[in-house]
C-alpha positions as CSV (number, residue, x, y, z in Angstrom):
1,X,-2.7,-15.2,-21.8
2,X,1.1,-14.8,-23.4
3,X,3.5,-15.2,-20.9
4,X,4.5,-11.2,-21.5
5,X,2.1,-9.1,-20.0
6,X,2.1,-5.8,-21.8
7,X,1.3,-2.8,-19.3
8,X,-0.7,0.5,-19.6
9,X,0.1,2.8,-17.4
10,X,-2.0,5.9,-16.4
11,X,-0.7,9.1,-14.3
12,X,2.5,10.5,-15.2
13,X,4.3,11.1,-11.5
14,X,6.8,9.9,-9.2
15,X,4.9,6.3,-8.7
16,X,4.7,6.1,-12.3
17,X,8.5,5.7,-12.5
18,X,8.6,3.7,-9.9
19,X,5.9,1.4,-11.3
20,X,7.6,1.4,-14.8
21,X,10.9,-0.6,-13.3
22,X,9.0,-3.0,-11.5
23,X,7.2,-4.2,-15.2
24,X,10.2,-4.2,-16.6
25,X,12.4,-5.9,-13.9
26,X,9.7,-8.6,-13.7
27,X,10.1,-9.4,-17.5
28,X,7.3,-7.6,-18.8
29,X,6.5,-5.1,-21.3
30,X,5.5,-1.6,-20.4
31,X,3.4,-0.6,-24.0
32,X,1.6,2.8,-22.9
33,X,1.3,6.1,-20.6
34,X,-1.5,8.3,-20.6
35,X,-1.6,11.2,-17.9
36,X,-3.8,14.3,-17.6
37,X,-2.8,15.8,-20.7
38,X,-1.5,14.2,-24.4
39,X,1.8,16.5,-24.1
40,X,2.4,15.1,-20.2
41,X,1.8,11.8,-21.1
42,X,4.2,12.5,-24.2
43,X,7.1,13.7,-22.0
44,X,6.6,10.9,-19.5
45,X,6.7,8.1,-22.3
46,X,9.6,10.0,-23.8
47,X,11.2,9.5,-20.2
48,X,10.1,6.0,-19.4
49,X,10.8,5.1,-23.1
50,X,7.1,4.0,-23.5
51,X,6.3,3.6,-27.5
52,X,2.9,4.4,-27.4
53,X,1.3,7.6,-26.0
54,X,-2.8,8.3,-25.2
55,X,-4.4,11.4,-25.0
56,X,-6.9,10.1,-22.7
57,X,-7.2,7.5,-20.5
58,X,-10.1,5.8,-21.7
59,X,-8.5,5.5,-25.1
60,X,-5.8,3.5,-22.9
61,X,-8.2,0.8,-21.1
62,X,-9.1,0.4,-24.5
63,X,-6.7,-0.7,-26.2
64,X,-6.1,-4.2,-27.3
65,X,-2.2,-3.2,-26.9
66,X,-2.7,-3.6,-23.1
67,X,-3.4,-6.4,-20.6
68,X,-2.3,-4.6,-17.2
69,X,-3.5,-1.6,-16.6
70,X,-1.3,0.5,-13.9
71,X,-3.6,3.1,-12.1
72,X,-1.2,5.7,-10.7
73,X,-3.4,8.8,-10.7
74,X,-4.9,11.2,-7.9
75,X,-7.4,9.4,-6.1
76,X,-10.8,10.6,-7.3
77,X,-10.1,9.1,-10.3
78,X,-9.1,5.5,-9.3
79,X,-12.6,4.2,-9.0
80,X,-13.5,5.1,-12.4
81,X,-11.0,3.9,-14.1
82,X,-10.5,0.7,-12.5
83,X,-14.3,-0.1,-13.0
84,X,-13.8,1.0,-16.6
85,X,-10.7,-1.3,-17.0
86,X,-12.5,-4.3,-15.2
87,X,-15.4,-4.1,-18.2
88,X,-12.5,-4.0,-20.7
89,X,-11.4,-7.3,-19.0
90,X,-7.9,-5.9,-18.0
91,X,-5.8,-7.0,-15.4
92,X,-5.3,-3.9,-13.2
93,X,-3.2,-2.5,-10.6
94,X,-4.4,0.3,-8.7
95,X,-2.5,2.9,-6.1
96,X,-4.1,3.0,-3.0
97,X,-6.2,4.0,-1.4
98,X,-8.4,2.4,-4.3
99,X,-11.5,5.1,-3.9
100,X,-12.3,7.8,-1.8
101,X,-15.0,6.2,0.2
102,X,-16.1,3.0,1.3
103,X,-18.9,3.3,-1.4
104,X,-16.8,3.1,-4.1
105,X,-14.6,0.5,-2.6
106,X,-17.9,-1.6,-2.7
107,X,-18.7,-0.5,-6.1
108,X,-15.0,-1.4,-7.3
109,X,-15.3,-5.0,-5.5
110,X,-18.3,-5.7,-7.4
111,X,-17.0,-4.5,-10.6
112,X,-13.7,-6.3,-10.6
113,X,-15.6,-9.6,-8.9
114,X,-18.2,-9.4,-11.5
115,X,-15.6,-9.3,-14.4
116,X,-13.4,-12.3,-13.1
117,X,-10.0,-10.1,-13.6
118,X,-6.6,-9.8,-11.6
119,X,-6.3,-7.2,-9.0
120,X,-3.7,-5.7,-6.9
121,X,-2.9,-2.5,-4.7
122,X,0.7,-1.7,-4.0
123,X,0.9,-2.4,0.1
124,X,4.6,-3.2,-1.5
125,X,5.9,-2.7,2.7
126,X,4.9,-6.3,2.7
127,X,8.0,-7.8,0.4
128,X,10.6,-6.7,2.5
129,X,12.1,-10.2,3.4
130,X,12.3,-9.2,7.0
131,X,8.8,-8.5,7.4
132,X,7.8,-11.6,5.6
133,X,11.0,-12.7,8.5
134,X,8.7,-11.2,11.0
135,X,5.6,-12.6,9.8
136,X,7.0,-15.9,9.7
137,X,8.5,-15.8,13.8
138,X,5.3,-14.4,14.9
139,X,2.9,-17.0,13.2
140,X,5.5,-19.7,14.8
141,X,4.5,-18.5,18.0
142,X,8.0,-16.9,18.7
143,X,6.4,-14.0,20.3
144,X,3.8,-15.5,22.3
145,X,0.8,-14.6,22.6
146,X,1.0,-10.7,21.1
147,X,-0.9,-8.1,23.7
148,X,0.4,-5.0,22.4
149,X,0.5,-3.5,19.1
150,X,2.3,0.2,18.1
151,X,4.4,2.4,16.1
152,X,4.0,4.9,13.6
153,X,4.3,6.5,10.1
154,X,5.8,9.8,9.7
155,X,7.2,12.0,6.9
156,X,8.5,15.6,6.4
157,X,7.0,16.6,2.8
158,X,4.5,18.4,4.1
159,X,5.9,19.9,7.4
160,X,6.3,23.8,5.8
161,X,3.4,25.6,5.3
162,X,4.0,26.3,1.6
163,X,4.1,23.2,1.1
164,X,1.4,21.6,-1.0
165,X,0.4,19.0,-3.3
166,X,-3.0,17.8,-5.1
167,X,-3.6,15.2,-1.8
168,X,-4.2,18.0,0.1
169,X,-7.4,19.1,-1.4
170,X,-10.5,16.6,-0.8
171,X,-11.3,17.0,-4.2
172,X,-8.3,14.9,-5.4
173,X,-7.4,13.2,-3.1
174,X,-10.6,12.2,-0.7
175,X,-11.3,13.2,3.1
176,X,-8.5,11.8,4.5
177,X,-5.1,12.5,3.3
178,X,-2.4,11.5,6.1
179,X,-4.2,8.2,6.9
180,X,-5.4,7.4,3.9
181,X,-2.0,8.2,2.1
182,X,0.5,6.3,4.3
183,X,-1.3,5.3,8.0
184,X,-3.7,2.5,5.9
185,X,0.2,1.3,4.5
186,X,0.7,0.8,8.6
187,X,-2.4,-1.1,9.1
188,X,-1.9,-2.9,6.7
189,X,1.3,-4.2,7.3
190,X,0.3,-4.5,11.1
191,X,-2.9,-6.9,10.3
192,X,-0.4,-8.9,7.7
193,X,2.6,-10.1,9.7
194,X,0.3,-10.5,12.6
195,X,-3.0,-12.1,10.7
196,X,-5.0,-10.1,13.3
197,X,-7.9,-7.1,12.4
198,X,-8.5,-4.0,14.1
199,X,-11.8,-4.2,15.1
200,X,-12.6,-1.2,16.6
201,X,-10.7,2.4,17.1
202,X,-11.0,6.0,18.2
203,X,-8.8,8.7,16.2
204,X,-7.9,12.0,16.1
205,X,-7.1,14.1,13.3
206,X,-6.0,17.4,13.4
207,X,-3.9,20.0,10.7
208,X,-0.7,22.0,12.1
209,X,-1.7,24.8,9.3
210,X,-5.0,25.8,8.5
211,X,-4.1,27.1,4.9
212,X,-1.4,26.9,2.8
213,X,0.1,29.1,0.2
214,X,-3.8,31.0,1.1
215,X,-5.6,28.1,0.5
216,X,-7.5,26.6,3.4
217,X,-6.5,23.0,4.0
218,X,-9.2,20.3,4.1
219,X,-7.6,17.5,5.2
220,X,-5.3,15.9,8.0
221,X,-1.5,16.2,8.8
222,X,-1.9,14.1,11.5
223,X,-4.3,11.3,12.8
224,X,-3.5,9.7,16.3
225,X,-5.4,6.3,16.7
226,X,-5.9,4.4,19.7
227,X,-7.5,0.8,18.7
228,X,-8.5,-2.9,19.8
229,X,-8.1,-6.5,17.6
230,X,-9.9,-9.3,17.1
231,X,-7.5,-11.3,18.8
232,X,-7.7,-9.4,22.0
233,X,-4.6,-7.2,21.5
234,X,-4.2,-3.3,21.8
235,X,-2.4,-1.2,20.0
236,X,-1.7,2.6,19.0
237,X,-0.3,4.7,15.7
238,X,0.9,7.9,15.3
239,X,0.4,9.5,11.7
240,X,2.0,12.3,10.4
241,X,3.2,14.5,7.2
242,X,4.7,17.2,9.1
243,X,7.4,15.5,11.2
244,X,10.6,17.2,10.3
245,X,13.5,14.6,9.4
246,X,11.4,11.8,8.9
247,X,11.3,11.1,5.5
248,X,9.7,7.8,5.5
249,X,9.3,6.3,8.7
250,X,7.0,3.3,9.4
251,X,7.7,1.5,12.1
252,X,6.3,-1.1,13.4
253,X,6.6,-3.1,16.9
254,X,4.5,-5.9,18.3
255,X,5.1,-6.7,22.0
256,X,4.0,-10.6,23.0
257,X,4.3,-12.7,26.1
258,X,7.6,-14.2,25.0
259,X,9.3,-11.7,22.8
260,X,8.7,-8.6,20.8
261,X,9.5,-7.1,17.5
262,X,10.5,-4.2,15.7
263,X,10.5,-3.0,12.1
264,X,11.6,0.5,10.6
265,X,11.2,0.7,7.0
266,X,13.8,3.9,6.6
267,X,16.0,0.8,8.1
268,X,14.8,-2.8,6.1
269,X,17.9,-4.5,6.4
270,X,17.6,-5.0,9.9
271,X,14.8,-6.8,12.3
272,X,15.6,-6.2,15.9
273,X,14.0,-9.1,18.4
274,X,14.0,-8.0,21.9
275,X,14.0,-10.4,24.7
276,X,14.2,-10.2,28.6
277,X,17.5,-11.1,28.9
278,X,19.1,-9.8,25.7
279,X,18.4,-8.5,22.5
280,X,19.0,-9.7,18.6
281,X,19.3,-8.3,15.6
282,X,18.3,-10.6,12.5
283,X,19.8,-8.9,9.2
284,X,18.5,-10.0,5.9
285,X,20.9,-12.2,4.5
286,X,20.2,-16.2,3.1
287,X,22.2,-17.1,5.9
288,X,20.0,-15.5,8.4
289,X,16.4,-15.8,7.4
290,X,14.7,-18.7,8.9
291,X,11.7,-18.3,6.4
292,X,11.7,-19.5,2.8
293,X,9.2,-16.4,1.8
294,X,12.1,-14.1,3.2
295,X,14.7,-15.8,1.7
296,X,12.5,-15.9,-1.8
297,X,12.6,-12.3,-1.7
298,X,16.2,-11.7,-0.8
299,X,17.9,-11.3,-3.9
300,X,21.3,-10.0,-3.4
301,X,24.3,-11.5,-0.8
302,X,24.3,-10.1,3.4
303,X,25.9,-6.2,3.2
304,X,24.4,-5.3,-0.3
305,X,21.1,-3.1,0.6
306,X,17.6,-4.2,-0.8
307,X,15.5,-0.9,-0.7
308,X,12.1,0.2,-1.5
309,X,12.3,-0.5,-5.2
310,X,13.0,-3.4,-4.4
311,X,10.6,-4.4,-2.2
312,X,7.6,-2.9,-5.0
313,X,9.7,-4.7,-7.9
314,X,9.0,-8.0,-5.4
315,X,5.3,-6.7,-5.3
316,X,4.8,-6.7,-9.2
317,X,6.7,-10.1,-9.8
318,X,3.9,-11.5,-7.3
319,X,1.3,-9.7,-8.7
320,X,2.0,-10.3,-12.3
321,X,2.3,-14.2,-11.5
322,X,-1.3,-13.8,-10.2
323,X,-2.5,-12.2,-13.1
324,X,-1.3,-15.4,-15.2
325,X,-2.7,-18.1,-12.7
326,X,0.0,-18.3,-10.7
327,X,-1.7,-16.8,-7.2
328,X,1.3,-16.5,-5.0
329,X,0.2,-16.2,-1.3
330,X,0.7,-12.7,0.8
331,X,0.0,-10.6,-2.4
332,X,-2.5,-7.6,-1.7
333,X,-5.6,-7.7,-3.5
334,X,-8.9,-6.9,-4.1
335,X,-9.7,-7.6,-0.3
336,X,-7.1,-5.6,1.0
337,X,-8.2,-2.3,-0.8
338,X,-11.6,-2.7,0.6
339,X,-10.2,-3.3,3.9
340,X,-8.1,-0.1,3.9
341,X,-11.1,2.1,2.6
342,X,-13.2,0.4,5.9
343,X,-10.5,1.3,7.7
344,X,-10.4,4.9,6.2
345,X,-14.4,5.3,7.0
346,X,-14.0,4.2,10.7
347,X,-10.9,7.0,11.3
348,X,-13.0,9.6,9.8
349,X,-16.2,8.8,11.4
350,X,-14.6,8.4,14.8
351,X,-12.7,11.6,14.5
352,X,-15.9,13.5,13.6
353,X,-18.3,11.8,16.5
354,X,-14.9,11.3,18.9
355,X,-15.8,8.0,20.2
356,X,-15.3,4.8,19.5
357,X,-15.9,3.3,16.0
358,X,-16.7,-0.6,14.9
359,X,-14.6,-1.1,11.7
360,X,-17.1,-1.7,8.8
361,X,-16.4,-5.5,7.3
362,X,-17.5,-5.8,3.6
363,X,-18.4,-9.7,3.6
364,X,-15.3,-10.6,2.2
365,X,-12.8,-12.8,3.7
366,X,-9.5,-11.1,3.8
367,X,-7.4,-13.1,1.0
368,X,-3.7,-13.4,-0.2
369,X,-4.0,-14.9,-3.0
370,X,-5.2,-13.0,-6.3
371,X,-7.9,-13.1,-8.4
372,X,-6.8,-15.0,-11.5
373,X,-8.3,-14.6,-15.3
């Protein structure tokens, strides 16, 4: 494989954009867009400066002008296409959640197995360098043994009830929404800096309006989930889209025998450590960061903000390096979009029996390495 990668991208929206400058700040070449519609995809490549516009997706996964192919569509479609791109033998990176039920996740994971090909899902929270920081302390032990596990992930996009988008209907976007959307981004984040599983939860989901704009609303604004791990600890998350003034907020705190620690993502220059007799905060910075992942993905000087775009650019530069035979270790794949869509299945069946739910496990080991061609 050439040492460019030349990327295909398909949806046309805000992650589209942000996926585009994370090719190209990685040193590869974004060749194509497709969206719903020729003329969308046209004024998105126009936008993006993409060369080469497709009418239809499938004439996209085709085409011998691609090796990557960026799935950044509504959800219903991200099974399909993936599977479709996995028989074209293309690398593929795919927005979660990566299907709309477990089913499919299980259908993808064979597909993409099957076909021996690259692939990634954009948990990008994890290339912060503070929460690789975080990671880091915690597998050192700095923590002690970690008993308590909590936080939360809420945003204000949704908090009117005009408000709307296509995730709102089950259709487009699947059964869940909130926790599918942005709680799964919590989990996952949780389960990677500690390299602990939830094993078994009980949720509760509920909508603050029943319709919007006179449409009635089929999926959450907010899931509240109490669960366990399988290293013993307990933990809580609050999700929600219709918390005014949060924009973005996942945070995350884990509370050991020894220490605990707190991450806000609205706030990723900063790691605050508590302790008994005094607190510290560890700001990113080469000077500060006692872990070489962290300070791999620190790329400016202390005081000059690295910020979400960042953090996914960090995510493609990994992923990409995969997708040559380069693996690089703590890069989301294939594994990790199954476990999300488990995790997805046990919130949505617990909600709907109330009680307790074991979290399915799909047989595969949870990896962090990627799946090389």
């Amino acid at each position: 494989m050439s040492q460019t990668l030349r990327a295909g991208i398909v949806g046309a929206g805000f992650m589209a954009v942000v996926h585009a400058k994370a090719i190209r700040n990685a040193g590869h070449e974004l060749t194509a867009i497709a969206s719903s519609t020729g003329e969308s995809a046209a004024i998105a490549a126009e936008k993006l400066g993409v060369a080469n516009v497709f009418n239809t997706w499938q004439e996209l996964v085709a085409s011998e002008l691609v090796d990557v192919v960026h799935i950044c569509t509504p959800n219903e479609l991200h099974a399909t296409i993936t599977i479709a791109a996995a028989k074209a033998n293309k690398q593929i990176v795919c927005e979660k959640p990566i299907s709309v039920t477990y089913e499919e996740a299980l259908a993808i994971q064979e597909e993409v197995t099957k076909a021996d090909v690259g692939f990634a899902v954009p948990f990008a929270y994890r290339f912060y360098p503070l929460v690789r920081e975080m990671k880091a302390r915690l597998q050192n032990g700095e923590a002690g043994a970690v008993h308590l596990l909590h936080g939360s992930y809420l945003q204000d996009w949704l908090a009117t009830p005009t408000s709307n988008n296509w995730r709102v209907n089950s259709a487009s976007g699947g059964a869940s929404r909130a926790f599918a959307d942005v709680g799964t981004h919590w989990c996952d984040l949780m389960e990677f800096v500690t390299g602990d599983q939830i094993s078994r939860l009980i949720a509760n989901t509920s909508k603050a309006y029943e319709s919007r704009n006179g449409v009635k609303v089929q999926t959450e604004d907010i899931a509240t989930i109490l669960f366990e791990t399988k290293g013993g600890a307990t933990g809580t998350l609050t999700v929600s889209q219709v918390s005014f003034g949060r924009k973005n907020q996942l945070l995350l705190e884990v509370d050991g025998s020894k220490a605990s620690y707190t991450f806000n993502q609205e706030q990723p220059e900063v790691l605050l450590v508590g302790g008994s007799a005094s607190n510290q905060i560890v700001t990113r910075g080469q000077e500060n960061l006692t872990s070489a992942d962290a300070r791999r993905l620190s790329h400016v000087p202390a005081g000059h903000p690295q910020g979400y775009q960042d953090a996914f650019n960090n995510f493609i530069s990994d992923a990409y390096a995969g997708f040559q035979g380069n693996p690089v270790q703590g890069t989301p794949g294939l594994a990790d979009g199954v476990r999300a869509a488990a995790l997805i299945e046990a919130v949505l069946t617990s909600a709907s029996q109330q009680a307790w739910v074991t979290v399915l496990d799909s047989g595969t080991p949870s990896q962090t390495k990627m799946l090389a061609s």
